[in-house]
N, C-alpha and C positions, 0 to 999 in steps of 0.2 A: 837243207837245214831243217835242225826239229821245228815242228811251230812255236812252243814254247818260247825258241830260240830269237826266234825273227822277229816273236811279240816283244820281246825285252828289249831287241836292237831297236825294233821302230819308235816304245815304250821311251825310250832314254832320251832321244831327239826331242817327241814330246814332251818329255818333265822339262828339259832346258826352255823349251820356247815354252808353257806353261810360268815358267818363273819371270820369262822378260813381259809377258804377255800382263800377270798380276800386277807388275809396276809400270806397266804404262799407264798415261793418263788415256782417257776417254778420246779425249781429241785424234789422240795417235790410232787409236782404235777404228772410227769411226771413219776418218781416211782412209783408212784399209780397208772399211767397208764398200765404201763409193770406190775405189780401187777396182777391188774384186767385179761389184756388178758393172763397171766399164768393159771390165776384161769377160766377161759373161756375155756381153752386148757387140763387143767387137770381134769374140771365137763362136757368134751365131754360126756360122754354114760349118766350121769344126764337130761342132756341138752334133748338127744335124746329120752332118757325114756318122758318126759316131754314133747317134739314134737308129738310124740308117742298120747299122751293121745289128744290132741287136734285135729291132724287130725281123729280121730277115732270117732268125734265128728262132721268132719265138714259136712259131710250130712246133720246131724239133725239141723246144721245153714243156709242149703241149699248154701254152696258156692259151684263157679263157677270153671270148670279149671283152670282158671287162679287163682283165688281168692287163691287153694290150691294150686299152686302151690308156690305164695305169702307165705304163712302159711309155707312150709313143710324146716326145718332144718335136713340136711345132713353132713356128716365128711367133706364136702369140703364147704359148707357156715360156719361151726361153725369156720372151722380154716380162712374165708374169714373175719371175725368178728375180730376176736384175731388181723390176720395181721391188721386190719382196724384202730383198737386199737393202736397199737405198732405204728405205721403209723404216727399216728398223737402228742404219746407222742415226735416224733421226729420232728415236727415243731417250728417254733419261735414262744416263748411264747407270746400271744399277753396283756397278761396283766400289764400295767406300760410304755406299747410302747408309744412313741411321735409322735401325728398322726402332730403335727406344734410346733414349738417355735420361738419366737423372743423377743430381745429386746427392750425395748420400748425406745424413746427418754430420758424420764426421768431417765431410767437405771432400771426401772422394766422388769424383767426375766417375760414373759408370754407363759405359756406352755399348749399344749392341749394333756392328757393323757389316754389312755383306760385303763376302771376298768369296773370290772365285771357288769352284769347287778344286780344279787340277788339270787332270786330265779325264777326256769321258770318251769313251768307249762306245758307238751306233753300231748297232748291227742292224740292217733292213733290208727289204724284200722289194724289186718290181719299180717302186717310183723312184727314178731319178732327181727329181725333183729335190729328194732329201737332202741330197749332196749338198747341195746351196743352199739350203734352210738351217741345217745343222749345223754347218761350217760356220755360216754368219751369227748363228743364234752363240756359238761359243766362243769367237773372236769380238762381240759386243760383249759377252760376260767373262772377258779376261781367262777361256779356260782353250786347252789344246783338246784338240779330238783325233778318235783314230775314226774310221769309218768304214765298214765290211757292209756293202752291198751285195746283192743275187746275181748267181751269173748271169743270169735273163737280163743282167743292166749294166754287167762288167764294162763294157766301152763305153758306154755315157756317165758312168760315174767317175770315171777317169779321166775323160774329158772334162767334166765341170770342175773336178778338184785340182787337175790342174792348171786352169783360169784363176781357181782361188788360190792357190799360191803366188799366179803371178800378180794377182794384186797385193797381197802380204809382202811380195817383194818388193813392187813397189812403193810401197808405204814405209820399206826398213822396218819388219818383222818378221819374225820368224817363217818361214814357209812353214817350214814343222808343226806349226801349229794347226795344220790339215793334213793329213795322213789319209790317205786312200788305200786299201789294202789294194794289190796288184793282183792276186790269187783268191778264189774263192773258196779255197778247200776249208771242208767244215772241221777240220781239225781246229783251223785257225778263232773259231767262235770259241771253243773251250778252254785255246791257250789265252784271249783274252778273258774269261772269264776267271783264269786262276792267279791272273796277271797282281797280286796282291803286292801294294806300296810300287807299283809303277800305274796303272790306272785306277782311278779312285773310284767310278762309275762306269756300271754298264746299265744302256738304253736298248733295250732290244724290242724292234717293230718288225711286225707280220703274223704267220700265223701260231694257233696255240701253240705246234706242236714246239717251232723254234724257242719261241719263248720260254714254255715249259724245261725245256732242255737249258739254257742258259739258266735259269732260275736256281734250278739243279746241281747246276757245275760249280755255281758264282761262289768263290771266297773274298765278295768283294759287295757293297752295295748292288742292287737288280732295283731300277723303277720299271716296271714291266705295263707292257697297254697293249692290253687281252683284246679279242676280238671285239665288235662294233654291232653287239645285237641291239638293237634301237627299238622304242616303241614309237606307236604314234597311239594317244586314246582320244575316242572321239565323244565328248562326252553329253551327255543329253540335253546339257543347254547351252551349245555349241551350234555358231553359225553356219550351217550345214554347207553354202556355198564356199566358204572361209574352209572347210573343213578338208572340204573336194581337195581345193590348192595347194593345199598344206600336204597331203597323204599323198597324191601325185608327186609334188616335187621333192619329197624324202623320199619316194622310192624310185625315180626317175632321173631326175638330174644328173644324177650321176651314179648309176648303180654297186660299180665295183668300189667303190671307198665305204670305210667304218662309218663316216657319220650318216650313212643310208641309210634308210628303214629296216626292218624285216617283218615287222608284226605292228597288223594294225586293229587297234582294241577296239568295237564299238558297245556304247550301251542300247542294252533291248528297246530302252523306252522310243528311239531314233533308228535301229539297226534296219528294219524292212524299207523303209524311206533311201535311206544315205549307202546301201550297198547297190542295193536296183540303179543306184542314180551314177556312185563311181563305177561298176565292176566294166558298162560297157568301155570308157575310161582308160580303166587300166589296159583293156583288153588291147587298145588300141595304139596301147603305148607297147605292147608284147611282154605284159607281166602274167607270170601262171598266179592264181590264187589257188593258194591251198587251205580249206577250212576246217574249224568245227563244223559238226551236225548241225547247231542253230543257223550257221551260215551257209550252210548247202543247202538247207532245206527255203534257203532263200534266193538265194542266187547259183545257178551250177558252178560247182570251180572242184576242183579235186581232196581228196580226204588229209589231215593234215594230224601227223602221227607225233607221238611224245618228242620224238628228237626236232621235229620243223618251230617248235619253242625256241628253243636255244641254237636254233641255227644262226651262223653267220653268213647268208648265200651271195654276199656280192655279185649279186645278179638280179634278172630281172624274175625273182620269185617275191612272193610274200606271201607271207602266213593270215589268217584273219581269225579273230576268236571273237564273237557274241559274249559281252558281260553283263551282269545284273546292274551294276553299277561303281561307284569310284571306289568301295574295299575291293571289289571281285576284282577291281584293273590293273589297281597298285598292288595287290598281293601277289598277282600273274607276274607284274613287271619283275617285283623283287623276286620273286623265284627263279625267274628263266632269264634276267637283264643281265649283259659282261657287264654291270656299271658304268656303261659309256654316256648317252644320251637319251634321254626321254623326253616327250611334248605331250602334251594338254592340249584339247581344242575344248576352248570352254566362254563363255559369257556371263561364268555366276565368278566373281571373285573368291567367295569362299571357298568353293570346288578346286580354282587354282592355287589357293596358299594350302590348302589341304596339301594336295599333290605335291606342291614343292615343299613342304614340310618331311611327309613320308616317305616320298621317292626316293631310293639310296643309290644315288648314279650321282657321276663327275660332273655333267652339264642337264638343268633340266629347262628345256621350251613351253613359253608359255601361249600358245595361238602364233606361232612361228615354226617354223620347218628343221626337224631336226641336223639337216647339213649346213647350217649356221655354227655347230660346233666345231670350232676351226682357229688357230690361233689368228690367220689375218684377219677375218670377220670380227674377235673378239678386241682387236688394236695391236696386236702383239706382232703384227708385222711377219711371221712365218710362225713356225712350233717344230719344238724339238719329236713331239709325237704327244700324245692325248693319254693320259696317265688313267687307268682305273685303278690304281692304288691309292694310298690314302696317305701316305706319308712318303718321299716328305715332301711332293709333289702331286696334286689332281687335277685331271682335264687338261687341257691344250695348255703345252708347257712353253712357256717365250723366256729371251731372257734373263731374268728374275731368278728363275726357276733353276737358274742351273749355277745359284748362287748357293753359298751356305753365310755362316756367319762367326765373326770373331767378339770377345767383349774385350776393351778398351777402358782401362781403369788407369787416370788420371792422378796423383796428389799431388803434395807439397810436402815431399819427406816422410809424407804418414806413417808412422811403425803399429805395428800389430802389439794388442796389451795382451 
């Protein structure tokens, strides 16, 4: 069958359970949510059989450390899933919220109200994980999803959405309203993206190039979340111990995810002190430093060329640049940043509202470690994926976010003069 074809069959399911899904009440919702992470919690060794088959595969995709590490489901992520789930069925429902009302002179009631957006469209790469974030994040916001994972995840993503169906089912909702694509063929990304008045939105995470390509194709809205180049600056009156911890565990913790480091700014006034002091540090954690000339000629690490700016390495590299001070920092950020995240290590407040003033990124850290940018860190219980766009969504999207809005005008017979 053409893809076009299959997207419109799968497409019509989802508007129907999209429409039962807008008039349910919350409550019904939110059962289906507890639902789902039951059934999440009781298809654990499914789940892992199915993890199972895909790392056993991931050689022959050539992924990276990191990459499987992304990929690999354990008893403590699958129950990290379920809580994520349970998480969020216990948020305020944002659908029927009143983002404004007032009344008008004439004595018209005018109200501006969030309702679902429809049906929304994930395309993703590598973490399974999405599967249960996504699914949950749009059955709390009253909306249907389709879901095109990588093949590097095809079995565990098919696994986990089918758990969330069977909690949908049992709650008497639509199953439909989670759709897993069964094929990974990239045909199938462009037929949702021309999918115009059957999906209303497309979310596409992983790397630029998929992205860019969906962006291209879309006759339809794209919130797109570009890669995850991060700074860390270290700024001259910044607690230099504080400083250490902070630039370690943004680029450690967890290497292969977006809210990791890649580039860490120091200023000169501090730089020979705080690089002598992390480089052994890093070393030991198995991070390459690649620098400017001020930085090499302080610490050995390797030459660090126009492109290692704007790199995304999901791994264990970083970049390091010597600054004059906080212009030289923030001007680097803003040139070479995806607008994901950036952090300040600073003890002058001024320095920090400067920064969060100029800094043009989605989330910015103030003496905090940039992989705090994260929808469950931030309360939102999972995220649809971290937006570096600007409308009509930014930064880690929960929710909320995957609402739009209706206005709600009330009278008493009112006629127009």
């Amino acid at each position: 069958m053409e893809p076009d074809r299959i997207i419109a069959d799968l497409a019509s399911g989802s508007r129907r359970a999209a429409a039962v899904l807008a008039a349910s009440r919350g409550e019904k919702r939110n059962a289906a949510l507890l639902a789902c992470a039951k059934a999440i919690r009781n298809d654990a060794d499914k789940l892992k059989d199915a993890n199972g088959k895909d790392l056993a595969r991931s050689e022959e995709f050539g992924l990276s450390r990191a990459m499987v590490d992304r990929l690999r489901l354990d008893e403590g992520r699958i129950k990290a899933m379920a809580q994520a789930i349970e998480q969020i069925a216990t948020q305020e429902d944002p659908v029927g919220k009143a983002i404004s009302a007032s009344n008008r002179p004439n004595g018209l009631r005018v109200e501006k109200r969030r309702v679902p957006i429809g049906v929304i469209g994930i395309i993703f790469e590598s973490r399974p994980n999405v599967t249960a974030d996504a699914s949950a994040l749009c059955i709390k916001s009253g909306n249907a999803c389709i879901l095109r994972g990588g093949k590097e995840a095809i079995n565990s993503n098919l696994a986990i959405g089918a758990a969330m169906r069977k909690g949908l089912d049992a709650a008497a909702l639509p199953v439909e309203t989670v759709t897993v694509l069964e094929s990974t063929d990239r045909q199938l990304v462009g037929a949702m993206a021309r999918a115009e008045g059957l999906i209303d939105l497309i979310v596409p995470r992983g790397g630029q190039t998929l992205i860019r390509a969906v962006a291209q194709a879309a006759t339809i809205p794209v919130i797109k979340h570009y890669a995850g180049n991060c700074h860390v600056y270290v700024h001259k009156k910044a607690n230099l111990g504080m400083a250490e911890r902070i630039a370690l565990n943004a680029k450690c913790q967890r290497p292969g995810v977006c809210n990791a480091a890649e580039t860490l700014l120091v200023d000169r006034d501090i730089a020979r002190r705080f690089l002598n002091d992390i480089a052994p540090q890093f070393a030991s954690e198995g991070v390459e430093l690649r620098g400017c000339a001020e930085a090499r000629a302080i610490v050995e690490m390797s030459p660090a060329g126009e492109e290692d700016w704007s790199a995304e390495y999901l791994g264990l590299i970083l970049a390091v640049k010597v600054v004059e001070d906080i212009d030289e920092a923030i001007e680097h950020i803003n040139t070479y940043s995806s607008g994901h995240t950036e952090a300040i290590v600073t003890d002058e407040v001024q320095a920090a509202e400067e920064f969060i003033a100029r800094v043009d990124s989605s989330s910015v850290m103030v003496n905090a470690s940039t992989r705090f940018s994260d929808g469950g860190q931030y309360g939102l219980g999972a995220e649809i994926g971290i937006s570096t766009d600007k409308l009509h969504a930014r930064g880690p999207m929960g929710a909320e976010d995957l609402t739009t809005y209706k206005w709600i005008v009330t009278g008493q017979g009112h006629l127009r003069q």
